[in-house]
TORFI-422664 format. One record per residue (C-alpha): residue number from 1; residue in three letters; z, y, x. Coordinates in steps of 0.2 Angstrom, whole numbers, plus 5000, padded with zeros to 4 digits. Example, Ala and Ser with C-alpha at 12.3 -4.5 7.8 and 13.67 -1.06 7.14 Angstrom:
<pts>
+-----+------+------+------+------+
| pos | code |    Z |    Y |    X |
+-----+------+------+------+------+
|   1 |  ALA | 5039 | 4978 | 5062 |
|   2 |  SER | 5036 | 4995 | 5068 |
+-----+------+------+------+------+
</pts>
This chain:
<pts>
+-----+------+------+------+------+
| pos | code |    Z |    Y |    X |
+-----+------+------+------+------+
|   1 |  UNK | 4654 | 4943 | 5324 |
|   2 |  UNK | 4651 | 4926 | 5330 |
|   3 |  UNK | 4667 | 4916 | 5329 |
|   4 |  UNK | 4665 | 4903 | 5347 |
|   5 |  UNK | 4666 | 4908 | 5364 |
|   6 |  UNK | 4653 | 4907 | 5376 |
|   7 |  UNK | 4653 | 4888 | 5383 |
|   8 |  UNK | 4668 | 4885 | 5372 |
|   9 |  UNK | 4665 | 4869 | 5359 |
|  10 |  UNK | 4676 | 4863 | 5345 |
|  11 |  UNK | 4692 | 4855 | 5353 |
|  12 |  UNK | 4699 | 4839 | 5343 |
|  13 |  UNK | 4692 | 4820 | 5338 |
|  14 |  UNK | 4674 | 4826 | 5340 |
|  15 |  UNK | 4660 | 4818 | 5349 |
|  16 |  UNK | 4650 | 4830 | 5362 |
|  17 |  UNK | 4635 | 4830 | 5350 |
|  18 |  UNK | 4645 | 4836 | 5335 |
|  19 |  UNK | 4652 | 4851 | 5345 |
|  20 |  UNK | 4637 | 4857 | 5351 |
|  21 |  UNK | 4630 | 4857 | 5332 |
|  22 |  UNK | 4646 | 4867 | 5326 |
|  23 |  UNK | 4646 | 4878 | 5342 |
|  24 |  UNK | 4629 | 4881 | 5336 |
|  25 |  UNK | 4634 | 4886 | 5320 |
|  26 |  UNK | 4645 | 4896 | 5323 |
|  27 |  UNK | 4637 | 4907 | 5336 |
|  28 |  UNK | 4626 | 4914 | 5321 |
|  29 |  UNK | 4633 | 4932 | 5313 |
|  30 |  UNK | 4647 | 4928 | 5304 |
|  31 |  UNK | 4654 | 4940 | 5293 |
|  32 |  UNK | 4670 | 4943 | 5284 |
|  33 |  UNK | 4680 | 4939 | 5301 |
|  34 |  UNK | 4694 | 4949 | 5306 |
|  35 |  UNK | 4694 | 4955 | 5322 |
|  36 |  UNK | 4707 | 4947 | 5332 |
|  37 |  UNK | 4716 | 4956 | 5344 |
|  38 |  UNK | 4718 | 4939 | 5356 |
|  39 |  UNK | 4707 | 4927 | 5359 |
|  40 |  UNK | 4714 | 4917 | 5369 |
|  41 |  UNK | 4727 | 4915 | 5356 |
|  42 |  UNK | 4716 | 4910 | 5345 |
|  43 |  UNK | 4709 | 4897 | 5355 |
|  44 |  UNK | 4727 | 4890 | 5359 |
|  45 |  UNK | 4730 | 4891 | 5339 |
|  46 |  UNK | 4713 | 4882 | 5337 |
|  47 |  UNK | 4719 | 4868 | 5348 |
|  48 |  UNK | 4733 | 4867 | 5340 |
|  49 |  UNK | 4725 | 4863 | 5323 |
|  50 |  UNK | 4711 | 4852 | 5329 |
|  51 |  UNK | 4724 | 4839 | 5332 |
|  52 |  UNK | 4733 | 4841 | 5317 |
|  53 |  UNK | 4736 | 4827 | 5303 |
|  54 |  UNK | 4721 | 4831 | 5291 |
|  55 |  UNK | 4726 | 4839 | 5273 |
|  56 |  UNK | 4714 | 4829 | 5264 |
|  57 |  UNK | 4706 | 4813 | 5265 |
|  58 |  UNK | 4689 | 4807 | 5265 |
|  59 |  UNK | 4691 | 4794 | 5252 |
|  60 |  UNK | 4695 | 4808 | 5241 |
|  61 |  UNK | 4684 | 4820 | 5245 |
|  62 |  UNK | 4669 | 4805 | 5241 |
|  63 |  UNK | 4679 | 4803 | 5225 |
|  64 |  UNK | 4676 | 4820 | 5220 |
|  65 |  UNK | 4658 | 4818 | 5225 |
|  66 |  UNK | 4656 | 4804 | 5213 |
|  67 |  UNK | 4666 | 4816 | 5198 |
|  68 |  UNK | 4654 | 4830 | 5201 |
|  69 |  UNK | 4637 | 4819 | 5202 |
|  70 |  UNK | 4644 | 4816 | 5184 |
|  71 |  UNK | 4647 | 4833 | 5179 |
|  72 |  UNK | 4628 | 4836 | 5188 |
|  73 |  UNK | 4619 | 4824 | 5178 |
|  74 |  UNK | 4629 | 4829 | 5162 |
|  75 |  UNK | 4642 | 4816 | 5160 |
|  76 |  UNK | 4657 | 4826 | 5164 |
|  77 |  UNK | 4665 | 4842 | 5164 |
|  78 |  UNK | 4672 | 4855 | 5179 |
|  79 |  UNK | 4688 | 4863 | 5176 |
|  80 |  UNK | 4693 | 4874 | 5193 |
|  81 |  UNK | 4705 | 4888 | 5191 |
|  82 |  UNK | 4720 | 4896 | 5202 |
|  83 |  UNK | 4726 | 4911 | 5210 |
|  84 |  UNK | 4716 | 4923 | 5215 |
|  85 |  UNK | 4723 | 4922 | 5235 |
|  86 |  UNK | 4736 | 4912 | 5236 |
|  87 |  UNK | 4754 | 4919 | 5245 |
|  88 |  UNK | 4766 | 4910 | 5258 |
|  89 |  UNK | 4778 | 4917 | 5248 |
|  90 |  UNK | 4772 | 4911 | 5231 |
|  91 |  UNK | 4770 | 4892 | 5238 |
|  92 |  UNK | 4784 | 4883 | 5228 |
|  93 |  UNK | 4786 | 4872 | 5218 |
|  94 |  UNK | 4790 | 4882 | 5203 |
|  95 |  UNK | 4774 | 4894 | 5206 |
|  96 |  UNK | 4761 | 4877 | 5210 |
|  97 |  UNK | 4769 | 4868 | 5195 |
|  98 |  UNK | 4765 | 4883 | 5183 |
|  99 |  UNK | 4748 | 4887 | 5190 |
| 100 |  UNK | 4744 | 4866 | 5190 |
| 101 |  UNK | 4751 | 4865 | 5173 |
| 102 |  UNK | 4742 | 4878 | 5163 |
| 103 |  UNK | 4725 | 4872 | 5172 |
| 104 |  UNK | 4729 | 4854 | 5167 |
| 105 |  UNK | 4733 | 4859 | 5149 |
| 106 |  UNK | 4714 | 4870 | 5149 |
| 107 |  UNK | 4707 | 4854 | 5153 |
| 108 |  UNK | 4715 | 4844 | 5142 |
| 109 |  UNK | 4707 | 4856 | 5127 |
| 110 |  UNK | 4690 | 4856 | 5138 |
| 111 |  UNK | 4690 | 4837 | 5135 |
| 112 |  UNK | 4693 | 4836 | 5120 |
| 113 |  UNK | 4680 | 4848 | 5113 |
| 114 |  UNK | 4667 | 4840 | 5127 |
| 115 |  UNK | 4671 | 4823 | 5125 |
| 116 |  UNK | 4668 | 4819 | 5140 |
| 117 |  UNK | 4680 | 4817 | 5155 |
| 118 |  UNK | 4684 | 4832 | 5167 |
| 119 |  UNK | 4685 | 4835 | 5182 |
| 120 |  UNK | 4699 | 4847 | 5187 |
| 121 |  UNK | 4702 | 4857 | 5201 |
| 122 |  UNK | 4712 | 4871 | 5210 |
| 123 |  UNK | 4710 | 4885 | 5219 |
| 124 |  UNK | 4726 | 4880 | 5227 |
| 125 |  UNK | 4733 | 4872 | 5245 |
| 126 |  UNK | 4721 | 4884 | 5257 |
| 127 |  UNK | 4715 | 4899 | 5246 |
| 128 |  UNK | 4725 | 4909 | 5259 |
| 129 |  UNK | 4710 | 4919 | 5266 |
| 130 |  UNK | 4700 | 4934 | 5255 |
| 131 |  UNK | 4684 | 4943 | 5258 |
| 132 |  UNK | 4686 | 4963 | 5256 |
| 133 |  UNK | 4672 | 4976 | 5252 |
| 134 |  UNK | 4680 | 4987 | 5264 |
| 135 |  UNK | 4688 | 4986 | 5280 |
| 136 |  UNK | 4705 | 5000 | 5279 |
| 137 |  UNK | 4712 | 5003 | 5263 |
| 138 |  UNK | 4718 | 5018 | 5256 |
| 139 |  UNK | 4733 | 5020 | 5267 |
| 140 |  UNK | 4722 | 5020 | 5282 |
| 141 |  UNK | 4727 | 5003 | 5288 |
| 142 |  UNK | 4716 | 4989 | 5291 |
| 143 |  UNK | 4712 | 4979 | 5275 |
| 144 |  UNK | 4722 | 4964 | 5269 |
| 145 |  UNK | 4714 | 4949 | 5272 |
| 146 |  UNK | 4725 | 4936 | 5265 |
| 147 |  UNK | 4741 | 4928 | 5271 |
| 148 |  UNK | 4731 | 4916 | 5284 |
| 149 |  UNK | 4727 | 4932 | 5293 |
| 150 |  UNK | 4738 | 4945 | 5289 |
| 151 |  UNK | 4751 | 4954 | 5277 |
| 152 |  UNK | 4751 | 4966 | 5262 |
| 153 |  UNK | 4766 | 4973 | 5265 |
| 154 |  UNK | 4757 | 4993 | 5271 |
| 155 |  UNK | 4765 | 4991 | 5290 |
| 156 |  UNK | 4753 | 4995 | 5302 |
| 157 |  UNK | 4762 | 4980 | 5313 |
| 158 |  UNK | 4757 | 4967 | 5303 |
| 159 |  UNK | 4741 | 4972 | 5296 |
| 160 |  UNK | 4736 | 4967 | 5314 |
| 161 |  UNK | 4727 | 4952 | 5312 |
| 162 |  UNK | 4739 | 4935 | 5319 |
| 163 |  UNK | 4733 | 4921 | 5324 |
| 164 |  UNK | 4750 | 4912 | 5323 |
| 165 |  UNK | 4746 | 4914 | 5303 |
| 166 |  UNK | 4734 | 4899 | 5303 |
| 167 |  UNK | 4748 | 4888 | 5308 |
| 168 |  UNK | 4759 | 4894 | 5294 |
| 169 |  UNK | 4743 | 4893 | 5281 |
| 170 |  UNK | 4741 | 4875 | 5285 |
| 171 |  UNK | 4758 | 4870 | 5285 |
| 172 |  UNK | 4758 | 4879 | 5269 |
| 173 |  UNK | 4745 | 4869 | 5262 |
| 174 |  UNK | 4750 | 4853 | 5267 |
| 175 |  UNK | 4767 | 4855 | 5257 |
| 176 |  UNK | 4754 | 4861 | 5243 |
| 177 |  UNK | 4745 | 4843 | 5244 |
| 178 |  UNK | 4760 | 4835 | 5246 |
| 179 |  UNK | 4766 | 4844 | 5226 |
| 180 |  UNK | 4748 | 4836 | 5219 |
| 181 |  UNK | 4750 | 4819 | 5228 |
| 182 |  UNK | 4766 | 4818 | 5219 |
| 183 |  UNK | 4762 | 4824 | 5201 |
| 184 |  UNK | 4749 | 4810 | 5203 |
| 185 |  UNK | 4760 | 4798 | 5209 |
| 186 |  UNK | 4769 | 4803 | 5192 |
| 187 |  UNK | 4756 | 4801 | 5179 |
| 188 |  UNK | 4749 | 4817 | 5180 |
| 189 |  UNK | 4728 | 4818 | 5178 |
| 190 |  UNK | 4719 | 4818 | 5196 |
| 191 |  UNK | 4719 | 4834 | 5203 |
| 192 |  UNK | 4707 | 4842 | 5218 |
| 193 |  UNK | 4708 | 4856 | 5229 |
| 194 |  UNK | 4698 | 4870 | 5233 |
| 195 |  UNK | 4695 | 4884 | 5241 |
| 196 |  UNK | 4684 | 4898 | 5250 |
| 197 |  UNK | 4676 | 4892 | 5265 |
| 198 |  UNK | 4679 | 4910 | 5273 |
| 199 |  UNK | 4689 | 4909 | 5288 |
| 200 |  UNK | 4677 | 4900 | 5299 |
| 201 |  UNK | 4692 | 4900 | 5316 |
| 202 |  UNK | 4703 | 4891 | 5304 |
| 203 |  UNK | 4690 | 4879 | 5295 |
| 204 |  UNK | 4681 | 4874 | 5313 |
| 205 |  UNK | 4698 | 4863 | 5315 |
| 206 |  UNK | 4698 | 4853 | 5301 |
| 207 |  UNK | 4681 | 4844 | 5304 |
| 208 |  UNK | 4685 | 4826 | 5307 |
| 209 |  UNK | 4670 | 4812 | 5310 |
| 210 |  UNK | 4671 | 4795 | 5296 |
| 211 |  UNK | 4662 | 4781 | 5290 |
| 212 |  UNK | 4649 | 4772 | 5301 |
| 213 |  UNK | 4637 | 4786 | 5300 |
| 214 |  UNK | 4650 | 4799 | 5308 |
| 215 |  UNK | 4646 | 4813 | 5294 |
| 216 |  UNK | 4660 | 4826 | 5297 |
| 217 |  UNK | 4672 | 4830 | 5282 |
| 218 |  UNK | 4680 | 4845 | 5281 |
| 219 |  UNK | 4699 | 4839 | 5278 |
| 220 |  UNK | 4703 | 4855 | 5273 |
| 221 |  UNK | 4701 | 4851 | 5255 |
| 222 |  UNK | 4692 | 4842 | 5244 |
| 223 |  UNK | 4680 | 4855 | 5238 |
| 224 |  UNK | 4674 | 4870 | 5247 |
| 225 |  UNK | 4663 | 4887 | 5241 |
| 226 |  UNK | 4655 | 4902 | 5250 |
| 227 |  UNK | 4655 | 4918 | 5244 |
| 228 |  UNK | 4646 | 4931 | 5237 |
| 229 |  UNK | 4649 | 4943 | 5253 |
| 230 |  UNK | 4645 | 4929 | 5264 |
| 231 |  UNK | 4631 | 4919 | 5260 |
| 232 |  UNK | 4618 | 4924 | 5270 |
| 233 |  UNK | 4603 | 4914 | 5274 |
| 234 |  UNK | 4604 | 4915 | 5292 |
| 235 |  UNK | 4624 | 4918 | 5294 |
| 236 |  UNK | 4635 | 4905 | 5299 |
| 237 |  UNK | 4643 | 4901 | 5285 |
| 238 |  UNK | 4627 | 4893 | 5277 |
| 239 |  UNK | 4626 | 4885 | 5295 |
| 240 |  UNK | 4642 | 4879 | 5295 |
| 241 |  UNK | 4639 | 4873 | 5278 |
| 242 |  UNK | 4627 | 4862 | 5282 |
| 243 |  UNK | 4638 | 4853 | 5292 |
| 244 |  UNK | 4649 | 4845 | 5279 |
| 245 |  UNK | 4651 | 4831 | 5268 |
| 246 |  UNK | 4661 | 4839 | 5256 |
| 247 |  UNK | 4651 | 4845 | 5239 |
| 248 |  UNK | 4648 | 4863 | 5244 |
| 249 |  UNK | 4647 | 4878 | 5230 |
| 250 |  UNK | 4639 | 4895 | 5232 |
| 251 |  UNK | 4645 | 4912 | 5223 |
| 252 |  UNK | 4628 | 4920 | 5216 |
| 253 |  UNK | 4632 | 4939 | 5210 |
| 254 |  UNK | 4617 | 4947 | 5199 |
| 255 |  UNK | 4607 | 4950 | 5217 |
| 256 |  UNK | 4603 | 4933 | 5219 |
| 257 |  UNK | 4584 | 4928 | 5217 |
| 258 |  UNK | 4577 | 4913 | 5215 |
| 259 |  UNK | 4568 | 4910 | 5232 |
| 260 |  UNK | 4586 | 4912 | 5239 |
| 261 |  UNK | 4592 | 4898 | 5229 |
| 262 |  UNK | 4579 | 4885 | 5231 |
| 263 |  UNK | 4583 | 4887 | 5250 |
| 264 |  UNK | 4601 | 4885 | 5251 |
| 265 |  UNK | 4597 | 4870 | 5240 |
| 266 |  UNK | 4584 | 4863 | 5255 |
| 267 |  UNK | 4596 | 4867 | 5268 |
| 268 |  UNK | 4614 | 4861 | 5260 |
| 269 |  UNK | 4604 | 4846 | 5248 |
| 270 |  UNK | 4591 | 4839 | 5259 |
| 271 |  UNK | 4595 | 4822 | 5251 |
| 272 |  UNK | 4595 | 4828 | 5234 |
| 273 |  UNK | 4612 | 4820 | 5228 |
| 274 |  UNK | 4618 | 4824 | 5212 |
| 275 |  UNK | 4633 | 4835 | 5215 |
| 276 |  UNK | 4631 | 4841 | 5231 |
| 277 |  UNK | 4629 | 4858 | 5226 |
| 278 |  UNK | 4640 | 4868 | 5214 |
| 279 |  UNK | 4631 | 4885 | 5210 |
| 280 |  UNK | 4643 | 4895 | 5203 |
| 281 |  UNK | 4638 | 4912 | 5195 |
| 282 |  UNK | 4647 | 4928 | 5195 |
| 283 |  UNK | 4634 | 4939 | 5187 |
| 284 |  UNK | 4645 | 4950 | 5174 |
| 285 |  UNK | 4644 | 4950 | 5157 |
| 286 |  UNK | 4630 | 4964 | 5155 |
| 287 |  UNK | 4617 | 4953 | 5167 |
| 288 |  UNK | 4617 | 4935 | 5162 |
| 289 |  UNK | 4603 | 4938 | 5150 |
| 290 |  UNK | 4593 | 4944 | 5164 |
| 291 |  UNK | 4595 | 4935 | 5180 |
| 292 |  UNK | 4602 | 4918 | 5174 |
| 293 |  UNK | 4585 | 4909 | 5166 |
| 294 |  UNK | 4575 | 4913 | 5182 |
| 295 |  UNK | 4588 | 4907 | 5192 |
| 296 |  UNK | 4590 | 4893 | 5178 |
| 297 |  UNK | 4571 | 4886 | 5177 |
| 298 |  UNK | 4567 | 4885 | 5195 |
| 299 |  UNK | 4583 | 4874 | 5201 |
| 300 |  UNK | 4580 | 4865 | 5187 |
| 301 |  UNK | 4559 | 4864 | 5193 |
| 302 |  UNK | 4564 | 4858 | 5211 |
| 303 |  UNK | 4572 | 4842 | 5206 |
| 304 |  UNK | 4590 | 4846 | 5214 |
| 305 |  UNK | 4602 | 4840 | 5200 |
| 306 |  UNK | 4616 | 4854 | 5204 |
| 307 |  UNK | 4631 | 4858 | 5195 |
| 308 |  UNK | 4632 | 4874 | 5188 |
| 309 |  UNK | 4647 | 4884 | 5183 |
| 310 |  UNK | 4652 | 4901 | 5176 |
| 311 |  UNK | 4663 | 4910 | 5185 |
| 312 |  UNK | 4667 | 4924 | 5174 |
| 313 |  UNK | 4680 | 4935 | 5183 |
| 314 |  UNK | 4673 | 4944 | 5197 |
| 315 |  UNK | 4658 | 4953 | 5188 |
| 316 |  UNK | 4667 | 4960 | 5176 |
| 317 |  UNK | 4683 | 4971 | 5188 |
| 318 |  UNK | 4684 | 4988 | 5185 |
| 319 |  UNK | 4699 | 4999 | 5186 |
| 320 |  UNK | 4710 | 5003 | 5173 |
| 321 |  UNK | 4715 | 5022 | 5165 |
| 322 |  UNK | 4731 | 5019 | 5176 |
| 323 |  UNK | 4725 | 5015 | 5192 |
| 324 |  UNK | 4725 | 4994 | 5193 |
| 325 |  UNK | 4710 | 4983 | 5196 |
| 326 |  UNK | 4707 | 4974 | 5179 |
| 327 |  UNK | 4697 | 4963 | 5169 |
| 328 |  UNK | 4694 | 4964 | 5151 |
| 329 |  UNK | 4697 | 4948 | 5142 |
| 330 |  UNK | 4680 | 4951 | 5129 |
| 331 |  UNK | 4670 | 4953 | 5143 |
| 332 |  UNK | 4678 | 4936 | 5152 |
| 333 |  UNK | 4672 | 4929 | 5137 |
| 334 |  UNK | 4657 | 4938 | 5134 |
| 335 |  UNK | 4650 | 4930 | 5152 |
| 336 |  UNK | 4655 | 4914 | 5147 |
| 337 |  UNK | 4648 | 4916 | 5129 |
| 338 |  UNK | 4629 | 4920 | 5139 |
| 339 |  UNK | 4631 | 4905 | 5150 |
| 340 |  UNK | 4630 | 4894 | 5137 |
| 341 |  UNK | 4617 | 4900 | 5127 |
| 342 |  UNK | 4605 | 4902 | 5144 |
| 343 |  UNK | 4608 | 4884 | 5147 |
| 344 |  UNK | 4606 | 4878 | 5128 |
| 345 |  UNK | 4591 | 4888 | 5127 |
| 346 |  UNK | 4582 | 4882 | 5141 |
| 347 |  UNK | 4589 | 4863 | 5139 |
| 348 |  UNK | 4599 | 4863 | 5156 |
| 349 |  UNK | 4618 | 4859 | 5156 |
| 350 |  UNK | 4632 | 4873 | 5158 |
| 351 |  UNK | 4643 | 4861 | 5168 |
| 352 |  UNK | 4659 | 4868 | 5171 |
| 353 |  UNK | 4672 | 4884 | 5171 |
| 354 |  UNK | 4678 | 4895 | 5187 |
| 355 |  UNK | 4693 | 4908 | 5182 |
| 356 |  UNK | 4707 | 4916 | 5192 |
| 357 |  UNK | 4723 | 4909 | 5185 |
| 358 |  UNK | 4741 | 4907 | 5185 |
| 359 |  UNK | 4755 | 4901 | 5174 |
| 360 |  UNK | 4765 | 4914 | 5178 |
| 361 |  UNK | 4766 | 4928 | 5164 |
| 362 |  UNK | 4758 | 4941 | 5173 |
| 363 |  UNK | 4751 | 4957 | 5167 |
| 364 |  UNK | 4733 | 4959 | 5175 |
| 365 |  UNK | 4720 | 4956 | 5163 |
| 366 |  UNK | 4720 | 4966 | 5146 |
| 367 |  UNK | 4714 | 4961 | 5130 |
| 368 |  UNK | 4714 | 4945 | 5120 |
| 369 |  UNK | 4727 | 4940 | 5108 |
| 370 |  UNK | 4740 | 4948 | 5117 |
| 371 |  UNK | 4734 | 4966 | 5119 |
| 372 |  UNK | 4737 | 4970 | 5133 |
| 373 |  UNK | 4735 | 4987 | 5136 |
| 374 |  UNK | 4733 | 4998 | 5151 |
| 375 |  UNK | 4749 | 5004 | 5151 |
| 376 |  UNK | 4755 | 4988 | 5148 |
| 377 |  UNK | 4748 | 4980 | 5165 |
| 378 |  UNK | 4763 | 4988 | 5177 |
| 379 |  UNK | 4776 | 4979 | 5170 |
| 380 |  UNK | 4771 | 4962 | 5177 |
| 381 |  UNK | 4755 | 4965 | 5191 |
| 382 |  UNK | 4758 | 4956 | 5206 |
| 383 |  UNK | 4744 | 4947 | 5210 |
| 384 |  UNK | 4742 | 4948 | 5230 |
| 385 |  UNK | 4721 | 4954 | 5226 |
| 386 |  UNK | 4712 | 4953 | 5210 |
| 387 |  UNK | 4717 | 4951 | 5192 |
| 388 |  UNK | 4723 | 4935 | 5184 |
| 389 |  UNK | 4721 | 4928 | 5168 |
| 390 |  UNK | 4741 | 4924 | 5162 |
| 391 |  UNK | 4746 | 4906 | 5153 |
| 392 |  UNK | 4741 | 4911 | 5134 |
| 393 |  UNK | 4728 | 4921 | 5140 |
| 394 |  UNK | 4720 | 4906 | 5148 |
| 395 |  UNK | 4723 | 4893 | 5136 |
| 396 |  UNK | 4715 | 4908 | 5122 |
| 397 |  UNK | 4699 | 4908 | 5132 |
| 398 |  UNK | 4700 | 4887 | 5133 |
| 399 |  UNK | 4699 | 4889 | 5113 |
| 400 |  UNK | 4686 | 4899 | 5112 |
| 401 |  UNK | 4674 | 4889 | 5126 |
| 402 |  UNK | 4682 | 4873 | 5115 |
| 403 |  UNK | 4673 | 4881 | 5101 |
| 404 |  UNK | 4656 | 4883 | 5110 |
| 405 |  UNK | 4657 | 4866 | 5116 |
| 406 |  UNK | 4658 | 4858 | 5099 |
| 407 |  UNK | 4645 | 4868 | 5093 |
+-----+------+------+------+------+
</pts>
């Protein structure tokens, strides 16, 4: 469902011709939406947020534009993990600080097996909004969506998609910003943020006109990606997509072809910068061999230097003997094992890693050194969507990839 009203442009410190093009955007089909009971109150949230100090800067989203031209040329590593959907409840300090640390300490043996700098970056400070295959769950109810739009909790009340929840999601990931400015500030290695570009009522807001040229940045963090479910050609995410300065990555699951990549490359890296373009794939660990070369040799034939990055999580869910979504350490690894050996083999550079993570020690994943079991995955499950790989899990998998790397 388109995500404007008729006539309605964006609200906020943009210039008529720059709401015209996001109205324009935005009028195309536009899926993963919910479907707001009000929208009026949406508008009035909208508003709201339009004027609204900016999470991010521009400075530092062209600093990470410079990081990632790096990593895209083969000069530097990405690092990006986090939580799966992040949680009002879960934003403290003691949660972010776990989560920050254990991806800190990932890159830090990253580095070291690369030699060469990396980039890090979280899913963290917006990922508050999740894309569902379905739209009830098993209950009946209407599917949760994240905490931006609704709640988990099974009450038909507030399953009801809430507007209001924007408000809470950005003042939520202000204070998140405000934890990374601050660990910084303290010596801590440079830290972005990242999340889905998936809400498009919520992300509208946070485009702000800078420089001389008036490109509009997407201050909603530093880094954004689409999504498997949403990436369509003509949908208005791509649309919408096109619109920022932000370095821009797209999910590709094992359907992905070829032609479909060179032309989100035309319309998302007209100018062919280095780094503009994260493509980050999700294929599963049985069809890397298959789809990745293609995929591989023609972005590498077109000229667009992209980054590219193995997200090895979400083709490899399945559900366990006792009933939870999981995901097999070996077959985490196994994915990221056939990354590498595509790109060694075809002389291409496997720039970076993409895992859902927390430092909390959670029971989600089974396998690795800690054999966790199937039975074992009820005593500590309580991710808000899909599994996450816990602290030693986490730094196990940096070990192994450490290995490939100095290899």
């Amino acid at each position: 469902m388109p995500v404007t009203e008729a006539g309605r442009s964006a609200s906020g410190p943009l210039p008529p011709a720059a709401c015209g093009r996001i109205d324009a955007a935005l009028a195309r089909p536009a899926a993963q939406q919910p479907q707001w009971p009000d929208r009026r109150a949406v508008a009035e949230v909208r508003d709201v947020l339009a004027t609204a100090p900016p999470i991010t800067t521009p400075v530092e989203v062209d600093r990470l534009r410079r990081r990632l031209a790096a990593v895209a040329r083969g000069d530097a590593f990405l690092a990006q993990g986090g939580d799966c959907a992040e949680t009002f409840a879960s934003n403290t300090p003691e949660h972010l600080g776990a989560n920050l640390r254990t991806l800190l300490r990932m890159s830090t043996v990253l580095g070291h097996a690369a030699r060469v700098p990396v980039v890090t970056v979280g899913r963290i400070a917006g990922q508050f909004a999740k894309p569902r295959s379905k739209t009830t769950d098993a209950h009946g109810l209407p599917v949760y969506r994240g905490d931006i739009v609704n709640a988990a909790a099974p009450d038909p009340r507030l399953r009801v998609p809430d507007p209001r929840r924007m408000l809470r999601a950005y003042a939520n990931s202000r204070a998140a910003m405000r934890l990374i400015r601050m660990l910084r500030r303290a010596g801590a290695a440079e830290i972005f943020a990242s999340h889905e570009c998936l809400l498009l009522d919520y992300e509208r807001t946070m485009l702000r006109p800078a420089g001389s040229d008036g490109r509009l940045y997407n201050l909603s963090s530093h880094f954004l990606w689409i999504g498997e479910r949403t990436r369509e050609l003509d949908g208005a995410h791509i649309a919408f997509a096109e619109l920022m300065a932000n370095p821009i990555g797209i999910k590709l699951g094992p359907t992905a072809t070829a032609q479909q990549v060179l032309e989100y490359l035309e319309r998302l890296d007209p100018h062919r910068e280095p780094g503009r373009v994260t493509l980050i794939t999700r294929l599963g660990h049985q069809h890397v061999e298959q789809v990745l070369p293609g995929l591989v040799e023609t972005v590498a034939a077109s000229g667009h230097q992209v980054v590219w990055q193995c997200d090895p999580m979400h083709g490899n869910t399945h559900e366990s003997t006792t009933g939870f979504k999981t995901r097999h350490f070996d077959r985490i690894l196994a994915e990221v094992r056939s990354f590498f050996a595509v790109h060694r083999a075809l002389g291409t550079y496997p720039g970076g890693i993409h895992l859902e993570l927390t430092g909390e020690p959670v029971t989600e994943c089974v396998g690795g050194a800690l054999h966790v079991s199937d039975h074992d995955l009820r005593g500590c499950y309580s991710t808000a969507c899909d599994p996450r790989l816990n602290h030693r899990q986490v730094m196990e998998l940096a070990v192994r990839i450490a290995r490939i790397l100095r290899s």
